[in-house]
C-alpha positions in Angstrom: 7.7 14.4 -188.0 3.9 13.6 -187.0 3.2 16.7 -185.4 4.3 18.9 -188.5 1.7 20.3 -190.5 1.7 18.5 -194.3 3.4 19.9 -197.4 1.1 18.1 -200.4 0.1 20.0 -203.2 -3.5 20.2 -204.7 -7.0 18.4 -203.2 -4.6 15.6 -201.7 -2.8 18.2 -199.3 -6.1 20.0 -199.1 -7.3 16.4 -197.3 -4.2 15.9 -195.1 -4.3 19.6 -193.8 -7.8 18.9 -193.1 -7.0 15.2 -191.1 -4.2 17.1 -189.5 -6.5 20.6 -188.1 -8.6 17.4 -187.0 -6.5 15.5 -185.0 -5.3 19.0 -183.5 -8.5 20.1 -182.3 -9.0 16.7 -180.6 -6.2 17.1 -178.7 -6.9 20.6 -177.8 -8.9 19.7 -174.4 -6.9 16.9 -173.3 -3.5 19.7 -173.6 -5.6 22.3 -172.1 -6.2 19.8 -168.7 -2.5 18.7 -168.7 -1.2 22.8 -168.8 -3.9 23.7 -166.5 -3.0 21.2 -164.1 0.7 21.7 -164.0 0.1 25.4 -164.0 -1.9 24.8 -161.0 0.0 22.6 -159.2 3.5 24.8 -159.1 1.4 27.6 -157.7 -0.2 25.0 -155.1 3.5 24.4 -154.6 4.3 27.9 -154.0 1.2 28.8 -151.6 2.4 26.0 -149.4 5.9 26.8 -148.9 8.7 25.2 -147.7 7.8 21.0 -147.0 9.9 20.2 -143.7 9.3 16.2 -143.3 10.9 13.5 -141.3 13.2 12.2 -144.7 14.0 16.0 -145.3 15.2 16.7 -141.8 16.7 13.0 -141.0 18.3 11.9 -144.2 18.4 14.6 -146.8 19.7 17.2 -144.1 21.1 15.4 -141.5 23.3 13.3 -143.3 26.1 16.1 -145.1 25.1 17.9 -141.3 27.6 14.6 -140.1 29.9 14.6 -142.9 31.3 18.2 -142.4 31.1 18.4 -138.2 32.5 14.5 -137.8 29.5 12.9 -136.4 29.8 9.8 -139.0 31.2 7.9 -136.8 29.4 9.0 -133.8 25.5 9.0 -134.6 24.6 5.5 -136.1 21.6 4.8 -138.7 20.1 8.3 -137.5 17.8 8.0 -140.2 17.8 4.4 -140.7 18.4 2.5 -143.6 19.0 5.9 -145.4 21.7 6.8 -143.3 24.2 4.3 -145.4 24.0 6.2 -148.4 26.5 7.7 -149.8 26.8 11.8 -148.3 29.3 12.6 -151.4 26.0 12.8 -153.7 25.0 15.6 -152.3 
């Protein structure tokens, strides 16, 4: 493995622990960024709730809505293209 801490013996494994703490405290900021951005987008998520948008309401709603009361035949391309994909994926 790369990420695994070296297992050498003497001044040679004294080195590659040393390269390795390096290359681990270089990558320390950039890993910090990346968890504090995902940390902070799920609770952005959370704060603003439920997202009700045209696709959610028109395609990924609407179409098992027309599956299980009939309307398949009956509405046509209600959401557009979208509406000719397949309702059994859901």
């Amino acid at each position: 493995m790369q990420n695994s801490v070296p297992r050498l013996a003497g001044p040679v494994g004294l080195i590659a622990l040393r390269a390795y703490l390096e290359r681990a405290v270089r990558r320390g900021p950039a890993l910090m960024m990346f968890l504090l951005f995902a940390v902070g987008g799920g609770i952005l998520s959370e704060q603003l709730g439920t997202d009700r948008n045209w696709d959610l309401k028109n395609y990924h709603l609407y179409g098992p809505y027309a599956l299980l009361h009939g309307r398949m035949l009956f509405d046509i391309a209600p959401a557009q293209v979208q509406s000719f994909f397949n309702p059994y994926l859901y």
